[in-house]
N, C-alpha and C positions, 0 to 999 in steps of 0.2 A: 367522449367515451374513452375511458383508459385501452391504453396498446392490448392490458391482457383480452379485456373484453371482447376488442376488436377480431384478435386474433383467436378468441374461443368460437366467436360467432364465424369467423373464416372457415374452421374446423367443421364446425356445424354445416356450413352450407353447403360444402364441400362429399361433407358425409363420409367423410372418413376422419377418425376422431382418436390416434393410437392413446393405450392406456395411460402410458409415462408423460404423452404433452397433456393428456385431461389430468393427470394428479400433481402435474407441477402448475396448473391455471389453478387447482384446489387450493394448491398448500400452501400455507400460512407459515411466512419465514421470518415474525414477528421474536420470535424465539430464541434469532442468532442475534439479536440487537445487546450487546455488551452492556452492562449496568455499573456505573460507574458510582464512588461513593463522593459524596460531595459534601466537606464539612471539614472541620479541623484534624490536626493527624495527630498522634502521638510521638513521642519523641522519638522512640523506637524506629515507626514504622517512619519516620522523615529520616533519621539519621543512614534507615537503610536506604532508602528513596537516593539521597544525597550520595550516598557510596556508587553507587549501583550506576548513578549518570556521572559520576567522576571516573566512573574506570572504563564507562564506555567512549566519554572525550578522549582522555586519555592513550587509551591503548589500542581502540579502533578508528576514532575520526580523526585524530591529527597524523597518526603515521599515513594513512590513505590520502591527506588531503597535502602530506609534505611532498609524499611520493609523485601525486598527482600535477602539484606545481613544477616540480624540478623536472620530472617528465613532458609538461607539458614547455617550460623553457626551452630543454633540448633539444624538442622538436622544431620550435620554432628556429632556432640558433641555423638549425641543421638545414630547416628548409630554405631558409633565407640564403645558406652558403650555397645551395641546388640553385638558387633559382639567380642571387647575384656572381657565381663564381669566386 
């Protein structure tokens, strides 16, 4: 028996049933599932595709990931002089 079911019949047994937990055991959230296209791209929409993750490497993950390293170096550097003197 699925959890919602389980937890409809809880409700039930219980006899107290609030409006918002019965219409969220109703509702069908079928609706938010993303539809994705699946097929060959046009040049256009690839060469924007290709822009679009070149400037996100670029200008968000390597600066966060240079940062990240040399931060994480100087800590170690730092703790190691804490901890050997």
């Amino acid at each position: 028996m699925a959890l919602k079911q389980q937890l409809m019949l809880s409700y039930h047994f219980v006899g107290i049933i609030p409006k918002r937990a019965y219409n969220f055991f109703k509702a069908d959230y079928s609706y938010r599932i993303p539809k994705f296209r699946i097929g060959p791209m046009d040049d256009n929409t690839r060469r924007r595709a290709e822009l679009r993750a070149f400037l996100l490497i670029t200008v968000i993950l390597f600066p966060v990931l240079a940062v990240a390293v040399v931060g994480g170096y100087g800590f170690l550097v730092w703790f190691l002089q804490v901890l050997t003197g």
